[in-house]
Steps between C-alpha positions, in 0.01 A plus 500: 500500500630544860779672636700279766625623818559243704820429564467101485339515165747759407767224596322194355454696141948582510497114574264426171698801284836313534349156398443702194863647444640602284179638352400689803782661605401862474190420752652256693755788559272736535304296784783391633542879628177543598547222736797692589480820641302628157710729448353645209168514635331235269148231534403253311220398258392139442166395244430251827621350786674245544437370149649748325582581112610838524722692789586880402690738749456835515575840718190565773317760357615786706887439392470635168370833550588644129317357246750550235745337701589130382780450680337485816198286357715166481315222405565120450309194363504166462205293381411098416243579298548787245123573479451578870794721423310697248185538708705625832658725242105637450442530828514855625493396846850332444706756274413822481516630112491895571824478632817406368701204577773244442413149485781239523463107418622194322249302325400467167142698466565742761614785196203425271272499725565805671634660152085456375355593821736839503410522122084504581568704780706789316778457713864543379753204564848490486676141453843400649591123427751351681705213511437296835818418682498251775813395729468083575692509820495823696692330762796451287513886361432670815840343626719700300628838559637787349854609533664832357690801656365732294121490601336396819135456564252745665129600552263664231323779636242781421843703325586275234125439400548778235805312333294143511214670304709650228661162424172338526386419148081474566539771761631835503228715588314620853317201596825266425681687718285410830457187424921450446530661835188251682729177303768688680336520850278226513664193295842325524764694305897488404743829363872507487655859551844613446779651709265814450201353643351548205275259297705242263180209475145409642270223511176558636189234546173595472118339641495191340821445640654520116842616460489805345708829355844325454723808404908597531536828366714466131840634650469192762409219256706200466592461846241244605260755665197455395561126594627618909172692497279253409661240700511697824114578400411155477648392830273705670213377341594142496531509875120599506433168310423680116596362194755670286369650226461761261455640112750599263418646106532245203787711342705568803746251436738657674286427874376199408858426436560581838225354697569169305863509684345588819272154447187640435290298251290661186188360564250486181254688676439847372510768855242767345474857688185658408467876570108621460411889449146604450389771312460864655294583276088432576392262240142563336 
């Protein structure tokens, strides 16, 4: 395996990842912001260079400094060949199994795989599928904009991080909360406030450059919100050249409901999010 840091190589590999959309959109996204700025502080791994079969991107080893932490251990994958996938998987040297950590990806293999190795390894995993959503013409959608008297749009900050991670369904503990409030620093973001200034909607976006924790707070809904705050999310990564994408649940008719009116497309591609938590306990 080797770890590539130069920034031509860096570039050529984004240039291969989006010949391989939509498949590889969380690491295209995520190299996509390594090449720009790397904001969250990622590398990445390849099997070889330049013929490659697997890419994974992951935090530099002295970003995640709790080892219970996954939030902070963001991972992505894509492969062409779902063996080479299972032996990077093995390879200590590329993912480090004593810690915990979320692994995000869209190709059939990429749960099994990783579900046996966990298995072997006595580490507990926790599933999310996903629904892949995809926008065909970002152009088009970022042109609209949102009109209403009653809300206007602001900045997220460190003070509503609290009120993002108790709406956050796979969150809402200590570790969820820093990483809400680096999405909030660090990564293109949308809210709409009230009169109050106080928060009515968000839409943050997170290292793969996936749209991510669409919320209105229930005395809001109905008012096209949730759609503003996506949209005005979207422009701002659209003008950095990403896709438009994200992940909605199977039975949450209700967004994909929405999205579909906002011209997003339900891809058949299942968007898993993979969260990895080893045992404390010393095995004998």
């Amino acid at each position: 395996m080797q770890i590539l840091t130069c920034p031509s190589k860096l570039k050529l590999l984004e240039t291969v990842l989006q010949r391989h959309l939509p498949q590889a959109l969380p690491a295209n996204g995520a190299v996509m912001h390594i090449n720009r700025r790397n904001p969250a502080q990622h590398e990445v791994v390849v099997d070889s260079w330049p013929e490659f079969k697997v890419v994974l991107t992951r935090p530099r080893k002295e970003v995640v400094k709790d080892k219970q932490d996954c939030y902070s251990n963001f991972h992505t994958a894509f492969y062409r060949d779902v063996d080479a996938w299972r032996t990077l998987l093995e390879n200590a040297e590329a993912i480090d199994w004593g810690k915990a950590f979320q692994l995000k990806g869209l190709q059939d293999g990429l749960y099994e795989a990783a579900r046996e190795i966990a298995a072997s390894r006595r580490v507990s995993l926790k599933p999310y599928f996903y629904q892949t959503t995809l926008h065909p013409d970002p152009s088009a959608y970022c042109q609209s904009r949102y009109r209403s008297g009653l809300f206007h749009f602001g900045s997220l900050n460190s003070s509503h991080s609290a009120l993002l991670n108790e709406n956050w369904s796979v969150g809402r503990n200590d570790w969820s909360l820093r990483y809400l409030d680096s999405l909030i620093h660090n990564f293109p973001s949308a809210c709409l406030l009230d009169k109050e200034e106080q928060l009515v909607s968000w839409c943050l976006s997170d290292p793969m450059g996936c749209l991510t924790h669409g919320y209105t707070l229930p005395q809001y809904r109905g008012q096209g919100c949730v759609a503003a705050v996506t949209r005005a999310t979207a422009v701002k990564l659209h003008a950095c050249g990403f896709p438009l994408y994200g992940g909605v649940l199977a039975d949450n008719q209700p967004s994909k409901q929405a999205l579909k009116r906002q011209g997003f497309h339900i891809l058949p591609l299942t968007n898993y999010a993979l969260f990895f938590t080893p045992s404390l306990q010393p095995t004998r």
